[in-house]
N, C-alpha and C positions, 0 to 999 in steps of 0.2 A: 612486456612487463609481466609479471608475478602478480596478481592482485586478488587480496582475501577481503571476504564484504561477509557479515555478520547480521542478521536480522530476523526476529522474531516471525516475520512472514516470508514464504518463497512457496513457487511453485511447489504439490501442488493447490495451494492456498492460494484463490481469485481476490484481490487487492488491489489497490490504487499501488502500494507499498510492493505486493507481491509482481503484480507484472511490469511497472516500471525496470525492478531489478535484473527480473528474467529475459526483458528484451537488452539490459543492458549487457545483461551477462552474453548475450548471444551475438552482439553484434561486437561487443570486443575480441569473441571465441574468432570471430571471423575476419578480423584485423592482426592475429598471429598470437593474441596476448592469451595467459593461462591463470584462468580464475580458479578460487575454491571458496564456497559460499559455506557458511556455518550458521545453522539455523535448526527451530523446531522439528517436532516431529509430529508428522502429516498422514496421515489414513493414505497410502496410493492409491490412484485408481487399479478398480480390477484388472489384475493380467500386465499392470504397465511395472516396467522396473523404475528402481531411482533413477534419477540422472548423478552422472559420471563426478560430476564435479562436489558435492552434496555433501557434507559431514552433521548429521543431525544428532540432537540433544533428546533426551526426553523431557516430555514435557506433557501438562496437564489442559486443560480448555479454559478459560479465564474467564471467572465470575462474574464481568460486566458484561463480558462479549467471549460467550462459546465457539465461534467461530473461529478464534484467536487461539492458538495454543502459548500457554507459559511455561516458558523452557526452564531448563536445572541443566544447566551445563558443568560439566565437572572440569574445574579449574586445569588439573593436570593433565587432564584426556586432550584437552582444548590447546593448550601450550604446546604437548608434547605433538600433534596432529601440526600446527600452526608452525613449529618449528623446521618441520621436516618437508615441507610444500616449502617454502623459503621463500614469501611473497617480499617484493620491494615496497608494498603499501598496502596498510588494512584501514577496510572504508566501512567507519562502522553505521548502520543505516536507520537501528533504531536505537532508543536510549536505556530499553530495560534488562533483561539479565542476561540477552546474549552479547545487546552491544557493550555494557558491561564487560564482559569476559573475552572479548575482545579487544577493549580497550588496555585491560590490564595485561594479557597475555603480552601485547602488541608491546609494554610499556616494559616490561620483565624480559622481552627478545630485543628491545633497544630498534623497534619496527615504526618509522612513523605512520601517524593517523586520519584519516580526515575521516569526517561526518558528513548526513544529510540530516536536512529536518523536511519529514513528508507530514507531518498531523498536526491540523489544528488544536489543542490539544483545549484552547479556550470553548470553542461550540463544542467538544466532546465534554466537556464536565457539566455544561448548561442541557446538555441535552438529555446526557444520565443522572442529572438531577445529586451530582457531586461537585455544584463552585468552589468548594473550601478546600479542593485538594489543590489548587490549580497558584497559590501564593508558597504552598508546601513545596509542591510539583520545579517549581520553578527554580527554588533553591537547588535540589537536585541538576535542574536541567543547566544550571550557569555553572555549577562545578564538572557537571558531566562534558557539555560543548566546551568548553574554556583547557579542557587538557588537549582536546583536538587539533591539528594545525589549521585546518579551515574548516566551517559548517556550509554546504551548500543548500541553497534552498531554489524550489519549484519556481518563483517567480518575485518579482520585485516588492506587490505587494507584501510577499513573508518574510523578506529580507528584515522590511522595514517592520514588521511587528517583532521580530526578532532584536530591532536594536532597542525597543520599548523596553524589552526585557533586559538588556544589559550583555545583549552578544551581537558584538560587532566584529567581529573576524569571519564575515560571511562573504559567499561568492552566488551568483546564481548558476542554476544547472537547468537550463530550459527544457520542459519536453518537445515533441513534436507529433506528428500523425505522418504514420506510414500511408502511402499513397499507392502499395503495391496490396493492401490488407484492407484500405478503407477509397473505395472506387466504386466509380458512378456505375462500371461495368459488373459491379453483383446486383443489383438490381434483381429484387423477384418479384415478380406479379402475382408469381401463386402464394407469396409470402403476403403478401397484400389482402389479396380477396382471403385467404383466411382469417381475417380480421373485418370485413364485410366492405376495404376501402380500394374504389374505382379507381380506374386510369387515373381521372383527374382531382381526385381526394386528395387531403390532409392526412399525411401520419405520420404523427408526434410520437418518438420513441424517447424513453430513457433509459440509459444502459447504465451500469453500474451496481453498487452494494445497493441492497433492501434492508438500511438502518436508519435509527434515529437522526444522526450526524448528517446525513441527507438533505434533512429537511423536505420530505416527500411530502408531508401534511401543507404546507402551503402551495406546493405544486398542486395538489389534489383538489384544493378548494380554489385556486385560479382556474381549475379549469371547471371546474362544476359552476362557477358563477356564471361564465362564458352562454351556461344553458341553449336554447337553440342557436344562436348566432353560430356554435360548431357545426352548423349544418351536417354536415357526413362523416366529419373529422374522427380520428379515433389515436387515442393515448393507449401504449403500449409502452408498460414498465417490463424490462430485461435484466434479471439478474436474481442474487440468492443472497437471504439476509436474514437475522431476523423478524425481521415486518413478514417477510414470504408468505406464512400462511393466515396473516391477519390480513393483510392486502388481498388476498384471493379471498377471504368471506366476505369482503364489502366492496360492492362495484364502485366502478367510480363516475360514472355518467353522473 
């Protein structure tokens, strides 16, 4: 198959959103199928080129969340690019101006559609301290999924918050954990002691974004309550976010 996937986040933007797509993009490249992702535009790493597949937009850093670029994709650039790849299905992944423009290109080439929904988007309003977008938000989001053929979602429970909202036309798309990337055999003990934890220690890692939507602030105060009963144990946050350098000025022992 042909398949064009459209989203605000991809490689090289680190995301729940962003590498979901990228390994999926990878493992279909590897079953014979021929993607073309259309998405933001991302700072590369030094010295690395794009990847092959990539049509990016310009786009700005987004006012709640700079990490996030807000793309301006141009209607006819999109169409005309979307036309001439000649995908059998566009899977659009987010809802804002790129799945947008994908939706519509997709809708003007007579291309069907499907959707995911990867964001809670309720804990993100509560968390940036915007609830009142989220009755607004909605209305968009039932006209937006509702032209789709199907919305897939992460897991059962979001199906079912999803039909709260009045979109029932959903399917689940389960993740999984690569066992050839996440194995007992990386194991590092120097990885270890540089964090001052023994053979037979405790080390609590958490990997992922450094934001609000986290909820790292409750993690941080379970484990501070814990006080000595952690005997040696040591908490290890992984990853890049806002919070990053508020979290490195205040320990968390």
């Amino acid at each position: 198959m042909r398949i064009a996937i459209f989203s605000e986040v991809y490689w090289p933007m680190v995301s729940g959103v962003g590498v979901t797509l990228l390994r999926l993009v990878n493992a279909l490249e590897k079953r014979g199928h021929s993607l073309r992702i259309y998405t933001a535009n991302y700072a590369l790493p030094e010295g690395t080129a794009d990847r092959p597949e990539v049509h990016r937009s310009t786009s700005v850093p987004f006012f709640l969340y700079p990490d996030i670029q807000w793309a301006f994709p141009r209607a006819r650039d999109i169409e005309d690019d979307l036309a001439a790849f000649q995908p059998d299905v566009v899977h659009v992944a987010t809802e804002f101006a790129m799945g947008l423009a994908g939706l519509k290109a997709a809708e003007r080439l007579g291309i069907p559609v499907i959707s995911s929904a990867h964001t809670d988007y309720q804990k993100y309003a509560y968390r940036y301290g915007v609830p009142w977008v989220l009755d607004i938000g909605w209305i968009y989001g039932r006209w937006f999924y509702n032209r789709t053929a199907k919305v897939l979602c992460p897991s059962r429970l979001y199906e079912e918050y999803l039909h709260t909202r009045g979109i029932l036309h959903t399917g689940v798309w389960t993740r999984g954990v690569d066992p050839e990337e996440f194995n007992p055999a990386f194991r590092s003990e120097s990885y270890r002691q540089s964090f001052g934890v023994g053979p037979d220690d405790l080390l609590v890692t958490y990997i992922g974004r450094l934001a609000k939507e986290k909820d790292l602030g409750r993690l941080l105060d379970a484990w501070r309550s814990m006080g000595n009963r952690k005997g040696n144990a040591q908490l290890v946050l992984v990853g890049k976010g806002p919070l990053g350098d508020d979290l490195e000025r205040h320990p968390m022992a």
